[in-house]
C-alpha positions as CSV (number, residue, x, y, z in Angstrom):
1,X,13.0,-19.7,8.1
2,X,9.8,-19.1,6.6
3,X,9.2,-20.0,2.8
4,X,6.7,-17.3,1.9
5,X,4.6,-17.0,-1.2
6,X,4.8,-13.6,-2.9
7,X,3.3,-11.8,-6.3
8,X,6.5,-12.9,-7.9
9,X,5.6,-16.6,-6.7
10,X,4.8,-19.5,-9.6
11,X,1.7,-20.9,-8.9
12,X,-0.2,-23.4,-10.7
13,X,-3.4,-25.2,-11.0
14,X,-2.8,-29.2,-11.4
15,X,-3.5,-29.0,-15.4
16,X,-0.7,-26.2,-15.8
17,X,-3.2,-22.8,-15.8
18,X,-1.3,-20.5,-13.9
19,X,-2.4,-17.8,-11.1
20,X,-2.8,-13.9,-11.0
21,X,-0.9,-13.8,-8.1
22,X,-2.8,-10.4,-6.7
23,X,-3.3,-9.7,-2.9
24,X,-4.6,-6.9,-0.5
25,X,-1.2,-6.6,1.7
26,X,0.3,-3.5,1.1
27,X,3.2,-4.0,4.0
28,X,5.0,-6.9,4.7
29,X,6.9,-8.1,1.4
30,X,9.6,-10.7,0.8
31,X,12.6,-9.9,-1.4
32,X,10.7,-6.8,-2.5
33,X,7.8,-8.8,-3.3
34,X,3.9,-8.5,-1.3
35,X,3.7,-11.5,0.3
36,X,0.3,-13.3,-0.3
37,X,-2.6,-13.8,2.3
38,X,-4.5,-16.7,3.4
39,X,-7.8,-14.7,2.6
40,X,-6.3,-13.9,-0.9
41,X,-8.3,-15.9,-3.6
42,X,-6.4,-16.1,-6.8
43,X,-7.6,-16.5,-10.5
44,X,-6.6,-18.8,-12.7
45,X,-5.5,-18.1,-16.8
46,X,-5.5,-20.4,-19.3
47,X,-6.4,-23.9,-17.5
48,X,-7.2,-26.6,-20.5
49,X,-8.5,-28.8,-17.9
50,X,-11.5,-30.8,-19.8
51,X,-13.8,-33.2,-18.3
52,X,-14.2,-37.3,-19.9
53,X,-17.1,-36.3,-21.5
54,X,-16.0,-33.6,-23.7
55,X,-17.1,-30.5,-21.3
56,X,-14.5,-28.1,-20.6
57,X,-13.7,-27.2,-17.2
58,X,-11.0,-25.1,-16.7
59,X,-9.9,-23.8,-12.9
60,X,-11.0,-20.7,-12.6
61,X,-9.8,-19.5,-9.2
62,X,-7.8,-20.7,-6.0
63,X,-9.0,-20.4,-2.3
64,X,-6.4,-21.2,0.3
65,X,-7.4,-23.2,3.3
66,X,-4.6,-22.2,5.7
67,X,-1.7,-19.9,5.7
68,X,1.1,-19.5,8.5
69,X,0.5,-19.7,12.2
70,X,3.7,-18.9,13.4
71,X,3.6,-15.2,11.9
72,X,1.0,-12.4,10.4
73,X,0.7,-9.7,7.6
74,X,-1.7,-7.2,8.1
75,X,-2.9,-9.5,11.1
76,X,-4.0,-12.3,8.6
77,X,-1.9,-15.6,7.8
78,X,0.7,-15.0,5.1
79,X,1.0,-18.0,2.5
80,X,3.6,-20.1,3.0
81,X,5.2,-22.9,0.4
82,X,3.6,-25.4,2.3
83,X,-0.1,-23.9,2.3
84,X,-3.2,-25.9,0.3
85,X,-4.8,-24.0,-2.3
86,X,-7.8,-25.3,-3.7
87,X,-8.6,-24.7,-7.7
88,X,-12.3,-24.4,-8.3
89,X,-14.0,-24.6,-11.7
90,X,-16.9,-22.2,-12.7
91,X,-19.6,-24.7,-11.1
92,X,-17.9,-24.0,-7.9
93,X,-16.3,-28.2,-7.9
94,X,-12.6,-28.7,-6.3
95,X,-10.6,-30.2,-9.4
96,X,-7.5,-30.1,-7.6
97,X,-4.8,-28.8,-5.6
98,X,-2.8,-26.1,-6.8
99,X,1.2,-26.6,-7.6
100,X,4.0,-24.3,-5.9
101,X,6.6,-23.9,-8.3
102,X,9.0,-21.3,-5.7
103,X,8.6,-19.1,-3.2
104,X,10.7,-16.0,-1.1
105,X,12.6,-16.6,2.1
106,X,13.2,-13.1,3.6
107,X,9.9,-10.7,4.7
108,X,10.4,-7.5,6.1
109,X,7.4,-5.1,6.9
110,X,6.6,-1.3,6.1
């Protein structure tokens, strides 16, 4: 069974910012929850991430590189537990790969 990542999802950038889990599918949820889409890019709140020199560079948004294969939402890839999200600073840099703290098992569709 599918672990799939929903608005009610925990997901974090690697210095602890944490995403606005927001996404355009408005049918197939996951205990009650929208599940989240592979085209679904995410911003990030409250990063502290700060670079050697002094410059701060928080994460600013995640982009996912690959959802599910097996299944679709809205005939794009639902995000599973297992999927790579990459964090992006303002200057447009990968600082990292985002953290996913828990996930839904169960979808059901509209």
């Amino acid at each position: 069974m599918a672990n799939y990542l929903t608005t009610t999802s925990t997901i974090l950038c690697p210095h602890g910012g944490r995403a606005n889990l927001l996404t355009s599918n408005t049918k197939v949820f996951a205990n009650g929850s929208p599940i989240l889409l592979a085209s679904d890019i995410h911003t990030v709140i409250g990063c502290p991430f700060t670079l050697p020199n002094g410059k701060p560079s928080p994460c600013i948004r995640i982009e996912w590189s690959a959802g599910s294969t097996q299944t679709s939402a809205n005939s794009r890839a639902p995000l599973l537990k297992n999927s790579i999200g990459k964090c992006y600073n303002a200057e447009n840099a990968i600082q990292g790969v985002a953290i996913i703290a828990n996930s839904q098992m169960k979808a059901s569709a509209l």
